[in-house]
N, C-alpha and C positions, 0 to 999 in steps of 0.2 A: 748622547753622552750624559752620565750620571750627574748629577746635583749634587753641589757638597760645600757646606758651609763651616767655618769654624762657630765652636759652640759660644754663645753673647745674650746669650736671656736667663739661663739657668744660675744659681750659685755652685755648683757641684762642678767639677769637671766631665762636660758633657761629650767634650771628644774620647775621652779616656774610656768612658762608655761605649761610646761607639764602637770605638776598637776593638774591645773584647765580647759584645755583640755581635761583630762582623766574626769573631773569631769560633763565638761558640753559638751561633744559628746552626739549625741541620740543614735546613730549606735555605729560602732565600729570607735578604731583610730586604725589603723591597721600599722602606721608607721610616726615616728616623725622623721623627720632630720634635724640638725642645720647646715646653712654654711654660707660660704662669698666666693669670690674669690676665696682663695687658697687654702682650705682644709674643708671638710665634719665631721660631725659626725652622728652618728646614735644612737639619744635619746630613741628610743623606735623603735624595731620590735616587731610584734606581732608573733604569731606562723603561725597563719594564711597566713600571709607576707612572715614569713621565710619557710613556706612548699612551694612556689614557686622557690627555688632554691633546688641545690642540698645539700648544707650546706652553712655556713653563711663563707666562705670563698669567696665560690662563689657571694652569696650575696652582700659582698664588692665589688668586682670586676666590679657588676653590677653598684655599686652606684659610682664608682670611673669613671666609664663610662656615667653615669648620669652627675656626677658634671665636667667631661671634654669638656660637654658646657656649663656650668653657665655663663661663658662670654655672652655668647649669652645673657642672661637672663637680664643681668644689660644692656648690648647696648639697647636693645629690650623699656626698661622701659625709659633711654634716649630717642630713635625713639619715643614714646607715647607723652610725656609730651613735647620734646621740636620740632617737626614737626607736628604729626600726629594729636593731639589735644592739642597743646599750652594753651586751660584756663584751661586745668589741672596739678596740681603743684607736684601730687606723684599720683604715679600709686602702690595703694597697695596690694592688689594683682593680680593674674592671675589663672583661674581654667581651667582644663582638665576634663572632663567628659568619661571614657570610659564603656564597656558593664557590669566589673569586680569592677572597684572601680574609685573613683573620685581623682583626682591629685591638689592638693592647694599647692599655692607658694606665701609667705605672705613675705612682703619684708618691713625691718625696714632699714632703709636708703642703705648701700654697703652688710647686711647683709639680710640671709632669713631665713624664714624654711619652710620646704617644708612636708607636711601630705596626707598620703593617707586613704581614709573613706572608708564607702561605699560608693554606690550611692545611690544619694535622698538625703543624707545628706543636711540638711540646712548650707550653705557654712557662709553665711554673718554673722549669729553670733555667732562663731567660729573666723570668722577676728574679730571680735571687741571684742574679750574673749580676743585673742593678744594681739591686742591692748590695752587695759586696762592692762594686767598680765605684759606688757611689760612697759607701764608709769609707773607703780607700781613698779617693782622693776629698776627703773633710780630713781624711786623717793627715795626710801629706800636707794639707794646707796648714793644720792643727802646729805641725813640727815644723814649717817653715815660719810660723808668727813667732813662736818659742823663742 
């Protein structure tokens, strides 16, 4: 049975994300995680996802090892934008391509989420589904402070 959390780490509405992830993947989403810094969640495993571990105990453990270098990830995006290619202002995401499935790491300023697809999956517009599902609900939240 799938893994599914509501969204609790992110500032943006991370389910609302999700949604329209689920709605505009071709392939599969085989695993949605929200983080920043300090702590992870895990929006959505698939079953598929979760039959790679032993139980989703384990699962955590894997992801808790995952996220114990996220630092790396935010220095990494500093190293880009302010040495490595200074005329660019945000590095939005970063993609992994392995033999099994594809690793995307979409970063909305100290925060990310990170999906794993298939492979082949078309990456870029999936980042700009974020993007959009992500101005969308800052804007919604925008008009409810109003």
């Amino acid at each position: 049975m799938p893994v599914s959390n509501p969204s609790s780490v992110v500032s943006f509405d991370g389910d609302a994300v999700r949604a329209v992830l689920e709605e505009r993947v071709e392939g599969s989403l085989r695993s949605l995680v929200e983080y920043d810094q300090d702590e992870f969640n895990p929006l959505y495993v698939d079953d598929v996802a979760l039959s790679f571990y032993e139980d989703e105990a384990a699962m955590t453990a894997h992801f808790e090892r995952i996220h114990s270098y996220i630092h790396l990830d935010f220095t990494e995006l500093d190293l880009f934008t302010d040495e490595l290619f200074p005329v660019s202002e945000r590095v939005r995401y970063l993609t992994t391509g392995f033999d099994v499935f594809t690793l995307v790491r979409v970063y909305i300023d100290r925060e990310g989420l990170f999906m794993a697809l298939d492979p082949g999956e078309p990456v870029e517009p999936l980042v700009r589904t974020v993007d959009d599902a992500v101005e969308s609900s800052e804007e919604g939240r925008q008009s409810a402070d109003s």
